[in-house]
DOSETI-567366 format. One record per residue (C-alpha): x, y, z; residue in one letter. Coordinates in steps of 0.5 Angstrom, whole numbers, plus 500, padded with zeros to 3 digits. Layout:
// DOSETI-567366
+-----+-----+-----+------+
!  c1 !  c2 !  c3 ! type !
+-----+-----+-----+------+
!   X !   Y !   Z !    A !
...
+-----+-----+-----+------+
// end
This chain:
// DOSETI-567366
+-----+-----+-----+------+
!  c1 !  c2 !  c3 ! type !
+-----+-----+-----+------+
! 508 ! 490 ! 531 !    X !
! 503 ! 496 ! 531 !    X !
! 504 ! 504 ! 528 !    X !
! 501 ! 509 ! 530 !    X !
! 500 ! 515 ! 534 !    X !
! 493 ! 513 ! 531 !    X !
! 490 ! 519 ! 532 !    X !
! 494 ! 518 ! 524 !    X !
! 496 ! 511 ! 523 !    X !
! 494 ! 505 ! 526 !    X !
! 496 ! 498 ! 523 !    X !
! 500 ! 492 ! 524 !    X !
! 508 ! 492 ! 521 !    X !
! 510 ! 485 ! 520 !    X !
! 517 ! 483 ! 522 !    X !
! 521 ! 477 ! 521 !    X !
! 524 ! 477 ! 528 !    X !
! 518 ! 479 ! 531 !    X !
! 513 ! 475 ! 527 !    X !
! 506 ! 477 ! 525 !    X !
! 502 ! 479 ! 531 !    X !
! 495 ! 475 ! 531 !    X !
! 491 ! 481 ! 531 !    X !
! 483 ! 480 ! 530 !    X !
! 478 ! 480 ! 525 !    X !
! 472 ! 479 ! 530 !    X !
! 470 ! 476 ! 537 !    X !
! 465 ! 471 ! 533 !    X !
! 472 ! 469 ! 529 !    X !
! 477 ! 469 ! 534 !    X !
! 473 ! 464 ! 538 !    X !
! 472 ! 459 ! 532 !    X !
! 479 ! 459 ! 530 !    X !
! 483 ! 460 ! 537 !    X !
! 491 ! 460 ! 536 !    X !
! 490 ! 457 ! 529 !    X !
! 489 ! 465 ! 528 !    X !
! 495 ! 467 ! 530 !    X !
! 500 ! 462 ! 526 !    X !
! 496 ! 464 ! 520 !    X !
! 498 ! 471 ! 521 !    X !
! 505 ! 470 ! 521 !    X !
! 505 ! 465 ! 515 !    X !
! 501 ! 470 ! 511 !    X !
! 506 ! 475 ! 514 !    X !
! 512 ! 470 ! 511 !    X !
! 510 ! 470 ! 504 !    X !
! 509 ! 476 ! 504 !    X !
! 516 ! 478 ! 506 !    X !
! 518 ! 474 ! 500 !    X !
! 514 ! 478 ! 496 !    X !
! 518 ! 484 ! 499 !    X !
! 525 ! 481 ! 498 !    X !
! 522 ! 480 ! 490 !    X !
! 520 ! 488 ! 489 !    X !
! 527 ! 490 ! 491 !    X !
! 530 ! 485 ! 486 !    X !
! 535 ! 487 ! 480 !    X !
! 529 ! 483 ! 475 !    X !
! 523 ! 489 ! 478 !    X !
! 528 ! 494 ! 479 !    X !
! 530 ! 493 ! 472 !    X !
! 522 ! 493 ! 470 !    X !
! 521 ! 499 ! 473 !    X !
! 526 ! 503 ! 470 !    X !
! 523 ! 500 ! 463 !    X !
! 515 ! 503 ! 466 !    X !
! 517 ! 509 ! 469 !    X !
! 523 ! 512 ! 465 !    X !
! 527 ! 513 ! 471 !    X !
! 533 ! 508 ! 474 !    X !
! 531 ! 506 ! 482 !    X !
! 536 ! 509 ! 487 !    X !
! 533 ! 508 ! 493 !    X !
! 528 ! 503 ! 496 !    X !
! 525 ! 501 ! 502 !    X !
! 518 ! 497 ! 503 !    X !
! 514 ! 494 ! 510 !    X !
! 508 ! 488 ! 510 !    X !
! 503 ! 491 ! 513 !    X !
! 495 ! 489 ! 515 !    X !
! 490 ! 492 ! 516 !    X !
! 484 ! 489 ! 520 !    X !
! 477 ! 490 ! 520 !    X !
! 474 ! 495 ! 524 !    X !
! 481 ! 497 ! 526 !    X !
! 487 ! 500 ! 522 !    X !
! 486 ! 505 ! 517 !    X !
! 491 ! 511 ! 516 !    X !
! 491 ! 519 ! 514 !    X !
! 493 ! 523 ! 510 !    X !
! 497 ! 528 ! 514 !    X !
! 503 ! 534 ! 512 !    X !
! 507 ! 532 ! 516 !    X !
! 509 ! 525 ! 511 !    X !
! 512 ! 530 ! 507 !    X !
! 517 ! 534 ! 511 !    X !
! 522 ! 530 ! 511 !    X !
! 522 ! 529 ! 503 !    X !
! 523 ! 537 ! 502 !    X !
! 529 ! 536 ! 500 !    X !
! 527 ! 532 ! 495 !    X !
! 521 ! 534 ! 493 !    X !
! 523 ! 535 ! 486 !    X !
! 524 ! 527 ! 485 !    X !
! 519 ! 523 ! 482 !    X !
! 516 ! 517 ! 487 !    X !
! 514 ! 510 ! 484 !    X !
! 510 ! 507 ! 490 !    X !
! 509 ! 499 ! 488 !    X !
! 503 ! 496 ! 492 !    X !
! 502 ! 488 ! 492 !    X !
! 495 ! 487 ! 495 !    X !
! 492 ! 480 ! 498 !    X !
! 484 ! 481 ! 501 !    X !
! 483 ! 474 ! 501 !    X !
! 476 ! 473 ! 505 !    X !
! 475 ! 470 ! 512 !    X !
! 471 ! 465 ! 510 !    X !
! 471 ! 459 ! 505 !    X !
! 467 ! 459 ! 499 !    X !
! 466 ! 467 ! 500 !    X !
! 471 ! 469 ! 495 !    X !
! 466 ! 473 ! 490 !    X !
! 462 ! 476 ! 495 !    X !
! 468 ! 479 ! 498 !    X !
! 471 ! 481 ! 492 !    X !
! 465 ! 485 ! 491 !    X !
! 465 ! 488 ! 498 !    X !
! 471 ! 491 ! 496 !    X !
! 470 ! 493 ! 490 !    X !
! 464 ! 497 ! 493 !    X !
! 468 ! 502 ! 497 !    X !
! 463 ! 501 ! 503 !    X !
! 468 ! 497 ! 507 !    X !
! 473 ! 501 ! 506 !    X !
! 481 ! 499 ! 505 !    X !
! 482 ! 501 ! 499 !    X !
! 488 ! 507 ! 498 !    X !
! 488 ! 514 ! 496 !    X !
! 493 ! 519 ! 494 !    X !
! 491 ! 527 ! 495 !    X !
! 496 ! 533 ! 492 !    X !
! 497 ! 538 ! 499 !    X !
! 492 ! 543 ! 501 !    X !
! 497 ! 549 ! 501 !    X !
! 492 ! 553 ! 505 !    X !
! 492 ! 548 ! 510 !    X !
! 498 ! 548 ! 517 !    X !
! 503 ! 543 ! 516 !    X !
! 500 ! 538 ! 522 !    X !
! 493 ! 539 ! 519 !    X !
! 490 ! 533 ! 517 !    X !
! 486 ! 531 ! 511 !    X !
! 478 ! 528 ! 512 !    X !
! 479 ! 526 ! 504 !    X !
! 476 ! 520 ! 501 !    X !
! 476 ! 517 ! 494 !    X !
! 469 ! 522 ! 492 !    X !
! 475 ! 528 ! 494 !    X !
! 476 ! 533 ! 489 !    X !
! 482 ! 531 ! 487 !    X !
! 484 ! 524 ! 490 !    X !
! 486 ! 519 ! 485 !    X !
! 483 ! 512 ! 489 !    X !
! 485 ! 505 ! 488 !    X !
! 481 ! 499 ! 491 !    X !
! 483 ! 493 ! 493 !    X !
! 484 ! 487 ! 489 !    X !
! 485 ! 481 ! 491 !    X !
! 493 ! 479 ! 488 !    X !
! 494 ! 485 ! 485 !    X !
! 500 ! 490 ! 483 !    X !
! 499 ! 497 ! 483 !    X !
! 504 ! 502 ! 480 !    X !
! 503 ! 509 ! 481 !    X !
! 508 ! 515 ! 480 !    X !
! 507 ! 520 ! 485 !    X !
! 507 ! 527 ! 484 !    X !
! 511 ! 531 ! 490 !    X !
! 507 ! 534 ! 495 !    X !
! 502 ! 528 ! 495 !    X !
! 500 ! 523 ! 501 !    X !
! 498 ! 516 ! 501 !    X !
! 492 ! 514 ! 506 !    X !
! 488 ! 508 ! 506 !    X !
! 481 ! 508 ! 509 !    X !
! 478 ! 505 ! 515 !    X !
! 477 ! 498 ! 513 !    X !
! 470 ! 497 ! 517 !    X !
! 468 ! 492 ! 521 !    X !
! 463 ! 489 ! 515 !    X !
! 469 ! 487 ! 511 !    X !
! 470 ! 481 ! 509 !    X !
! 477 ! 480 ! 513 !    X !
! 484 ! 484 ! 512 !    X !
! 487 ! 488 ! 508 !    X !
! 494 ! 485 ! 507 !    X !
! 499 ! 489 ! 503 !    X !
! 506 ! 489 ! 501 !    X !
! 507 ! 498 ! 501 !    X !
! 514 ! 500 ! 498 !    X !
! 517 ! 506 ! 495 !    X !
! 522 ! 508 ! 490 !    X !
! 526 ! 514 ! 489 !    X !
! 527 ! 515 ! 482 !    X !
! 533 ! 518 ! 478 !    X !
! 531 ! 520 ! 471 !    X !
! 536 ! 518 ! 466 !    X !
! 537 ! 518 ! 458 !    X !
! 537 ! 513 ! 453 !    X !
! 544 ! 514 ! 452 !    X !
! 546 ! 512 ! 459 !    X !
! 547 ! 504 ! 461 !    X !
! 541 ! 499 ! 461 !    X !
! 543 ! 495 ! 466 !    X !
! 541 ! 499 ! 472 !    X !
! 544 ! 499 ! 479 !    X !
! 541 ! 495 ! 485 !    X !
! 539 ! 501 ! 490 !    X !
! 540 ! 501 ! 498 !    X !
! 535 ! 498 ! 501 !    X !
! 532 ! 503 ! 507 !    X !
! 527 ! 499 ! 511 !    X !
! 524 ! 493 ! 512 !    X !
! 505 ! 493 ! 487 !    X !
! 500 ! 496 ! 468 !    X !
! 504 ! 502 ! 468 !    X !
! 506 ! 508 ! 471 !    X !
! 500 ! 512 ! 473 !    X !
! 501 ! 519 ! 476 !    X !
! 498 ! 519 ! 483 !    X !
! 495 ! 526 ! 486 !    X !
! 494 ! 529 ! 480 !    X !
! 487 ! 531 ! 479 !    X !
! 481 ! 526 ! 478 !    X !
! 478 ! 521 ! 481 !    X !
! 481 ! 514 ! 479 !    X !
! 479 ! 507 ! 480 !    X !
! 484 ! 501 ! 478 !    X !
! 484 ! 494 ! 478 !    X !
! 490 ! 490 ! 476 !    X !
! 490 ! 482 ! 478 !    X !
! 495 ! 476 ! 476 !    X !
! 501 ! 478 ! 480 !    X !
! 505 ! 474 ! 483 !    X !
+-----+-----+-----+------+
// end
């Protein structure tokens, strides 16, 4: 299904009831492919919901508590595609109002990354194309402005002062430790890239816990429904490649 309102987000949110909607890479491309489209998007959006179910499992709730240093008690996670020339998301105040009362708990979001390319044999070239930044897609995370009103929206990109920038990789795990009063957005993703940005997107609220206490943590509540911990919005520009999960 698509999120917006898209003057801040635009992207397509799979749903197991739903299924995945087809959406488009392009008229040249959906005339090739037909309905076959349409079925690869909803098996892609399957596995990616496995995906999902793993990052909430006890096994990667433990492995995050032994990076983070912090015992996950709340989690929630969505698949979500980002098309070319479409889908994009901003980074605005208004992500963070409804975190106010827990703005002094730390935030571990987890991003498993798929971009694989919409054709065959192209896989270096768009590896390449993502890694550029030139076709966007890629994700951001930029501290809040405190000049700035509470609906602004922010016009940042990876060359922000500020912003730390993670470019998409194919089959990766991303990990980072988000400061409060920090946004996420991912770029535009341009009509010249090579296919989608699919990625399963979760975030974990952390409890800090001390060496005295048990080690087996407690599995959280799920709320809806990817290295080491690196801090998110701190300050500098920052660019990360991790691959090999799976």
């Amino acid at each position: 299904s698509a999120v917006g309102p898209p003057h801040l987000q635009r992207y397509l949110r799979f749903s197991a009831e739903e299924g995945a909607a087809p959406g488009e890479e392009g008229a040249a491309a959906a005339a090739e492919d037909g309905e076959a489209r349409g079925g690869t998007a909803r098996a892609a959006g399957e596995r990616l919901s496995e995906v999902s179910s793993l990052l909430g499992s006890p096994p990667f709730l433990w492995l995050l508590r032994c990076i983070a240093g912090g015992t996950p008690r709340a989690w929630r996670a969505e698949v979500r595609r980002f098309r070319p020339g479409l889908d994009y998301t901003l980074a605005h105040a208004g992500q963070l109002l409804g975190r106010r009362r827990l703005a002094a708990q730390p935030v571990l979001d987890a991003t498993f990354v798929a971009v694989p390319p919409a054709r065959a044999g192209k896989a270096a070239r768009a590896a390449r194309l993502w890694d550029s930044g030139d076709v966007g897609g890629f994700e951001c995370a930029v501290p809040k402005d405190r000049s700035k009103a509470a609906a602004e929206v922010y016009r940042a990109d990876d060359a922000s002062e500020g912003v730390t920038s993670v470019h998409a990789v194919s089959n990766s795990l991303v990990l980072s430790l988000r400061a409060p009063q920090t946004m996420r957005f991912v770029k535009y993703v341009s009509a010249a890239a090579p296919g989608s940005r699919w990625d399963v997107a979760a975030e974990y609220r952390l409890e800090q816990t001390s060496a005295a206490q048990s080690p087996q943590p407690k599995k959280p509540k799920a709320r809806g429904g990817a290295g080491s911990a690196a801090p998110a919005g701190s300050g500098g520009k920052r660019r990360r490649r991790e691959g090999g999960a799976s």
